[in-house]
N, CA, C and O of each residue as an XYZ file, in Angstrom:
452
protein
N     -16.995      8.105    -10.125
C     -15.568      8.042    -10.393
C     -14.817      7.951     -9.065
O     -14.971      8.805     -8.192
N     -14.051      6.965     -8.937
C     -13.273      6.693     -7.561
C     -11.965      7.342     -8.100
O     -11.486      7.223     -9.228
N     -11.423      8.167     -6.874
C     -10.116      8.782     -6.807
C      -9.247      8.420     -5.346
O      -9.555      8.911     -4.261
N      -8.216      7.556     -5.532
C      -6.991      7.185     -4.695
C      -6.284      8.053     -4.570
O      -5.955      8.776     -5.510
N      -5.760      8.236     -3.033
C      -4.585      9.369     -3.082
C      -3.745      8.762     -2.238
O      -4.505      8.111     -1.522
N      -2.700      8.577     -1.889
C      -1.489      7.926     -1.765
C      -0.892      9.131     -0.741
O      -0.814     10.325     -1.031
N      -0.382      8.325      0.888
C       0.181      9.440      1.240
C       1.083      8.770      2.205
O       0.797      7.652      2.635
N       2.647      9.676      2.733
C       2.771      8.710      4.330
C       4.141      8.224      3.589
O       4.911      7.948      4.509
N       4.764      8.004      2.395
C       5.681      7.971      1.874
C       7.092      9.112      2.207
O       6.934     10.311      2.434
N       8.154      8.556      2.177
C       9.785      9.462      2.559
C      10.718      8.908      2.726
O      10.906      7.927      2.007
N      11.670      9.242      3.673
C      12.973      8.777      3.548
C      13.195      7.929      5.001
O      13.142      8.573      6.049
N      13.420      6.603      5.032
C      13.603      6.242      6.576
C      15.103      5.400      5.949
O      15.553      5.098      4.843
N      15.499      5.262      7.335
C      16.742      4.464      7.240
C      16.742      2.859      7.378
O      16.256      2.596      8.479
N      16.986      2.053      6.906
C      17.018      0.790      7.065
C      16.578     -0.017      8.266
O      17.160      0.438      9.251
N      15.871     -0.922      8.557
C      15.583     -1.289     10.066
C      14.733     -0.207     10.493
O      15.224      0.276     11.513
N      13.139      0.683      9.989
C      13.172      2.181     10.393
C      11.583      1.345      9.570
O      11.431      0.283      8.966
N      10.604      2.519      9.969
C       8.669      2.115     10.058
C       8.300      3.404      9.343
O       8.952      4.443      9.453
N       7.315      3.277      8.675
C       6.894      4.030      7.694
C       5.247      3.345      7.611
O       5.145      2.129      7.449
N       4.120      4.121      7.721
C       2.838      3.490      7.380
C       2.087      4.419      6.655
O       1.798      5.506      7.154
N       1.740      4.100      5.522
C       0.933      4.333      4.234
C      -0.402      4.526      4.093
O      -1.164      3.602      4.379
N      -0.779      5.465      3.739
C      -2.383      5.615      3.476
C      -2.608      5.660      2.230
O      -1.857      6.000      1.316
N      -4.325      5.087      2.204
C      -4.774      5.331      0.978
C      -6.009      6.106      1.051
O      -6.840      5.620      1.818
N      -6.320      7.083      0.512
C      -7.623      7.768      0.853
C      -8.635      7.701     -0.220
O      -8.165      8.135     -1.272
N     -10.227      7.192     -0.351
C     -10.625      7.089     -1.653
C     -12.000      7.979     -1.717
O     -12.788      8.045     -0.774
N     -12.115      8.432     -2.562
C     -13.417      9.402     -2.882
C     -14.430      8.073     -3.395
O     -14.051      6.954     -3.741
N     -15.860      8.610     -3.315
C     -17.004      8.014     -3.662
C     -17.190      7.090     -2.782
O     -16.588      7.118     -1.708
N     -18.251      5.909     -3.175
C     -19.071      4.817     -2.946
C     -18.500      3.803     -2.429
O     -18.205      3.984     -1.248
N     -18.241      2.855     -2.826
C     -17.782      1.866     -3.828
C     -16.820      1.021     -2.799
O     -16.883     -0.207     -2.855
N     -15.869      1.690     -1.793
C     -14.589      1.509     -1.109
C     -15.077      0.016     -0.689
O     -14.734     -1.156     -0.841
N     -16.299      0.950      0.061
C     -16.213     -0.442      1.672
C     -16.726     -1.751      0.341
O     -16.965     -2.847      0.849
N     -16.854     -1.704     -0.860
C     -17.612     -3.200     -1.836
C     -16.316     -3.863     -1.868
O     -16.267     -5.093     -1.828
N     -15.114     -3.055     -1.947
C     -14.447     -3.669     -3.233
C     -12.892     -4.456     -2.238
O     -12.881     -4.616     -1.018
N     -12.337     -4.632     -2.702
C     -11.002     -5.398     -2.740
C      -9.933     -4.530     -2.940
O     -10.043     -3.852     -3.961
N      -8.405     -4.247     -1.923
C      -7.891     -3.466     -2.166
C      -6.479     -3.869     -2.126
O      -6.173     -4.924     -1.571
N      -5.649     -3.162     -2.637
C      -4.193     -3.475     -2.566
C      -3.315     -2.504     -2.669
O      -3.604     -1.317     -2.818
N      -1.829     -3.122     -2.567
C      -0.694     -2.166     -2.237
C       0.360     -3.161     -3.307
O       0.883     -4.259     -3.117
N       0.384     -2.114     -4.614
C       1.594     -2.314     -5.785
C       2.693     -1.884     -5.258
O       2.429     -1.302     -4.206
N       3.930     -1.895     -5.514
C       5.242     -0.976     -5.822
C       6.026     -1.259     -6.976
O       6.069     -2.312     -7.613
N       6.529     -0.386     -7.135
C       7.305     -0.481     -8.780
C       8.608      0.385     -8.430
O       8.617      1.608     -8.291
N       9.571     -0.372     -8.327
C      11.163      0.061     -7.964
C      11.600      0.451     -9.403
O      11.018      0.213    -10.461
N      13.013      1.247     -9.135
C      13.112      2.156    -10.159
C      13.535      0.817    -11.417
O      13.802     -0.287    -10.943
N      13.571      0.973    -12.870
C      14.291     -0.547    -13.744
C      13.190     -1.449    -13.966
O      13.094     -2.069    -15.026
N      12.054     -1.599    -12.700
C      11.810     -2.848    -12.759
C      10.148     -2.652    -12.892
O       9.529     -1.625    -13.168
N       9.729     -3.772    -12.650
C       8.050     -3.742    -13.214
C       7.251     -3.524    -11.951
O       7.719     -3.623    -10.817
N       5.959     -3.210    -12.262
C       5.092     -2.955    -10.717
C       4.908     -4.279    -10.701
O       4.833     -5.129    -11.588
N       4.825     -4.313     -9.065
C       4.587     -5.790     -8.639
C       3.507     -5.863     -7.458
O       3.163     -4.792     -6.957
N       3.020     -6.906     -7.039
C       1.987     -6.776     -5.756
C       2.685     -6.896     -4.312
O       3.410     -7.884     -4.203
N       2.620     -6.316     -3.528
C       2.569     -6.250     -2.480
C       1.948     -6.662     -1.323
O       2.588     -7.226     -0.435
N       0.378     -6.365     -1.212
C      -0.331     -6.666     -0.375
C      -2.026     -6.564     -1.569
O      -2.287     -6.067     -2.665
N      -2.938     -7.520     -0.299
C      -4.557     -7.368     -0.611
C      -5.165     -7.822      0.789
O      -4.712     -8.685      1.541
N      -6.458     -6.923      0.981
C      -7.178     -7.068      1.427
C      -8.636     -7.343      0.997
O      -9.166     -6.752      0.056
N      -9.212     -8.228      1.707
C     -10.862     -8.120      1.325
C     -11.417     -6.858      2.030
O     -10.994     -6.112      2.913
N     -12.831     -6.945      1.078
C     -13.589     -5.448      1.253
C     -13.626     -5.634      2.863
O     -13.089     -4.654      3.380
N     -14.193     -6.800      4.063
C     -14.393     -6.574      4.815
C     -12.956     -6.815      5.988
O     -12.941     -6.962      7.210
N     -12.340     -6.791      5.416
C     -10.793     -7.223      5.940
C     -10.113     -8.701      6.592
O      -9.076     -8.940      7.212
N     -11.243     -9.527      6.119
C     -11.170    -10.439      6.939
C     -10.084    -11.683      6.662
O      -9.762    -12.613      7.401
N      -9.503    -11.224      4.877
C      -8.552    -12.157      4.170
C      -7.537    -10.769      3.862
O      -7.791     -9.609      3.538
N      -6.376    -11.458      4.116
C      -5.054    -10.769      3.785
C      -4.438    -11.778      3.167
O      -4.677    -12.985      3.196
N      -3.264    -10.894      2.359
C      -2.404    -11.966      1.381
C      -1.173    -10.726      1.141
O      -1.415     -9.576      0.777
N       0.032    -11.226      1.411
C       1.046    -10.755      1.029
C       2.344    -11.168      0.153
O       2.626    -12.366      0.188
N       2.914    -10.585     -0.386
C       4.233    -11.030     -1.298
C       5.325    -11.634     -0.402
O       5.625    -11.121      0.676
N       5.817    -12.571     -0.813
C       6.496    -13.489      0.079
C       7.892    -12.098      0.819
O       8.300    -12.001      1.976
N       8.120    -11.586      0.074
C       9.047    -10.596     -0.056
C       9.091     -9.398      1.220
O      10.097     -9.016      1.819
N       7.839     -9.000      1.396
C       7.065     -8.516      3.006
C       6.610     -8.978      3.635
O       6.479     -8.328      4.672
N       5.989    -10.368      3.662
C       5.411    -11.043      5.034
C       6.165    -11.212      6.188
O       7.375    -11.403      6.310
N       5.317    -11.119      6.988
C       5.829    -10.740      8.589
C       6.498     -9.532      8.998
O       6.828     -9.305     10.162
N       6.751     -8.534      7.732
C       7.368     -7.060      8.023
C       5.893     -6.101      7.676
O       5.431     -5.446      8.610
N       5.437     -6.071      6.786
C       4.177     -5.537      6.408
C       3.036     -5.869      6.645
O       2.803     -7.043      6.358
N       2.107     -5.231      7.114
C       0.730     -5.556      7.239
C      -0.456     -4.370      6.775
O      -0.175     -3.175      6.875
N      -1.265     -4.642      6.465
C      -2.471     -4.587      5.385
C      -3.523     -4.386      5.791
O      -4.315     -5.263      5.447
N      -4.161     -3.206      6.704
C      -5.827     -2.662      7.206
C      -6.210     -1.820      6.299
O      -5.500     -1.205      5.503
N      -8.115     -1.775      6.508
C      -8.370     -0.654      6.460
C      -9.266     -0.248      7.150
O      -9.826     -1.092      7.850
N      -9.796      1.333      7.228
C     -11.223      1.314      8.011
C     -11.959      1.803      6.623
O     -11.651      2.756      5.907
N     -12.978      0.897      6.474
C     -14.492      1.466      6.240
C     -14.941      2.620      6.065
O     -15.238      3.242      5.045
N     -14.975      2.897      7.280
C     -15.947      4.237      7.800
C     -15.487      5.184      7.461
O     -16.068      6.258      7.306
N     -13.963      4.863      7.228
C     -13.124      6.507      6.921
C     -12.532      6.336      5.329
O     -11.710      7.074      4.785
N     -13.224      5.095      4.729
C     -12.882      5.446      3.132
C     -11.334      5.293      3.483
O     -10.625      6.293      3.363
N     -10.941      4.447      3.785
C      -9.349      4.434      4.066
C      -9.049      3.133      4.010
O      -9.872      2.245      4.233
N      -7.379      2.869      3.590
C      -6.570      1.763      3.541
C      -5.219      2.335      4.132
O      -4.883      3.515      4.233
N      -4.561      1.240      4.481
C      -3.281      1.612      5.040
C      -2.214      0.513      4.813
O      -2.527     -0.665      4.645
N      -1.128      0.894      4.816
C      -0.264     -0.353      5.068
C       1.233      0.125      5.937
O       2.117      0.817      5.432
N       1.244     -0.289      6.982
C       2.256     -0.716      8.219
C       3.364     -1.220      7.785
O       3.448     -2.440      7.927
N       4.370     -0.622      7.234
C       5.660     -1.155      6.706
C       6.616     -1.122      8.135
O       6.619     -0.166      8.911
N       7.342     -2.247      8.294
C       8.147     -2.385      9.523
C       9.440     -3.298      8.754
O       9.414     -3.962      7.718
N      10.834     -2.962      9.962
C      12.148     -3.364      9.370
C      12.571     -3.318      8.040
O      13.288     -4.244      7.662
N      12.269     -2.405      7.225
C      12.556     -1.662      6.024
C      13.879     -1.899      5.607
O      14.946     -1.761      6.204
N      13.495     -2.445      3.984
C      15.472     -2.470      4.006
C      15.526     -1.747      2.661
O      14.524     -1.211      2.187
N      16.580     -1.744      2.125
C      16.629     -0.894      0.788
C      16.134     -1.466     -0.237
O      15.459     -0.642     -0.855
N      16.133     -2.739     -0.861
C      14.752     -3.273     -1.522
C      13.538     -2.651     -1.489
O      12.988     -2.266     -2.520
N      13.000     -2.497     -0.237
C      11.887     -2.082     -0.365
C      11.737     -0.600     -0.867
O      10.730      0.107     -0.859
N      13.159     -0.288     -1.360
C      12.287      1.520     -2.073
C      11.819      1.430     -3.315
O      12.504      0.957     -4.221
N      10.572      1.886     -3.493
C       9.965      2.123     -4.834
C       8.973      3.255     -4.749
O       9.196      4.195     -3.986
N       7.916      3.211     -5.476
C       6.806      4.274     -5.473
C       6.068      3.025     -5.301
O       6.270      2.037     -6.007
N       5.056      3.087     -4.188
C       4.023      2.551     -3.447
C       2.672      3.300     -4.451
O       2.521      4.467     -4.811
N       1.831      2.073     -4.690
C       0.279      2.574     -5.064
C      -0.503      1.664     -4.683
O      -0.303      0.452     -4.600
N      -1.683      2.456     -4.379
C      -2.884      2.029     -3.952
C      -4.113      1.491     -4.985
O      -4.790      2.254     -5.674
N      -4.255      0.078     -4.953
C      -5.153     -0.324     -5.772
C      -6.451     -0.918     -5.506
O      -6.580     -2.049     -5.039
N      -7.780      0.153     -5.923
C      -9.087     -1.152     -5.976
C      -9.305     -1.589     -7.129
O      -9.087     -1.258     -8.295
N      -9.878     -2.569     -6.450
C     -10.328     -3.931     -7.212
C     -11.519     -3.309     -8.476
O     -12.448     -2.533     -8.255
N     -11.220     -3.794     -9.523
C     -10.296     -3.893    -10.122
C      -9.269     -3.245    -10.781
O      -8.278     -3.888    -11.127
N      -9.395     -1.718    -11.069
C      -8.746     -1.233    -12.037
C      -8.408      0.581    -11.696
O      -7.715      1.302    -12.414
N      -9.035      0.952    -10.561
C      -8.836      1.955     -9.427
C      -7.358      2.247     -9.098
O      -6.747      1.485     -8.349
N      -6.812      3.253     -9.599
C      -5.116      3.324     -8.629
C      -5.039      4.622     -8.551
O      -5.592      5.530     -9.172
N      -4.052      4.578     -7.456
C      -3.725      6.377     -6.777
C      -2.606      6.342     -7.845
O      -2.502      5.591     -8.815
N      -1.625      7.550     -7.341
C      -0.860      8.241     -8.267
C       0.909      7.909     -7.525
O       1.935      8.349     -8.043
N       0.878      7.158     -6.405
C       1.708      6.229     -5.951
C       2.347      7.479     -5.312
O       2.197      8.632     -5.717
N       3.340      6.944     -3.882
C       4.040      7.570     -3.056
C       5.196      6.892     -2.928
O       5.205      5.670     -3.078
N       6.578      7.748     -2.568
C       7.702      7.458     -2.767
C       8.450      6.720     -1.638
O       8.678      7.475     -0.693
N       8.837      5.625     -1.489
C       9.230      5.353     -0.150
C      10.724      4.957     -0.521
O      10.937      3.959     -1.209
N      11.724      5.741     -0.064
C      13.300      5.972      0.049
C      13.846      4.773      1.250
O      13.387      5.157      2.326
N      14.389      3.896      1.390
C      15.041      3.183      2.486
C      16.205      3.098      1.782
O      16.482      2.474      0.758
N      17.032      4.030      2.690
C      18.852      4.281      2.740
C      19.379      5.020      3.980
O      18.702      5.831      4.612
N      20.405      4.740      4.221
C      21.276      5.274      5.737
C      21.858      6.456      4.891
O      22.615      7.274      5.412
């Protein structure tokens, strides 16, 4: 049983950096395919970011490219994501997804002055 935990989420001000972890229990991490949902308050979860298991393909939502970026390490059962120039759009609850059907319990990310 794989367990996501979601952390690294709060309150920054607009134009302001915030970077996200994902931490995963068991096996399985370094096989699989991972990503970064958010789901703003009203509206539907949507994708964000993916990485391949070995990191070597990234893909982002037109919506964060070139502000967000998408690692992980391996070794430490970890994912992350590097949120930069933050604007208020981007607040929702952030979750961590493996491939396929794996999700944390999502973290809150606030962007307001």
């Amino acid at each position: 049983q794989v367990q996501l935990v979601e952390s690294g989420g709060g309150l920054v001000q607009p134009g302001g950096s915030l970077r996200l972890s994902c931490a995963a229990s068991g096996s399985i991490f370094t096989f699989k395919p991972m990503g970064w949902y958010r789901q703003a308050p009203g509206k539907e979860r949507e994708f964000v970011a993916f990485i391949s298991p070995g990191g070597s393909t990234t893909n982002y939502a037109d919506s964060v490219r070139g502000r967000f970026t998408i690692y992980r390490e391996n070794a430490k059962n970890s994912g992350y994501l590097q949120m930069n120039s933050l604007k208020p759009e981007d607040t929702a609850v952030y979750y961590c997804n493996l491939y396929p059907n794996h999700w944390g319990k999502g973290t809150l990310v606030t962007v307001s002055s």
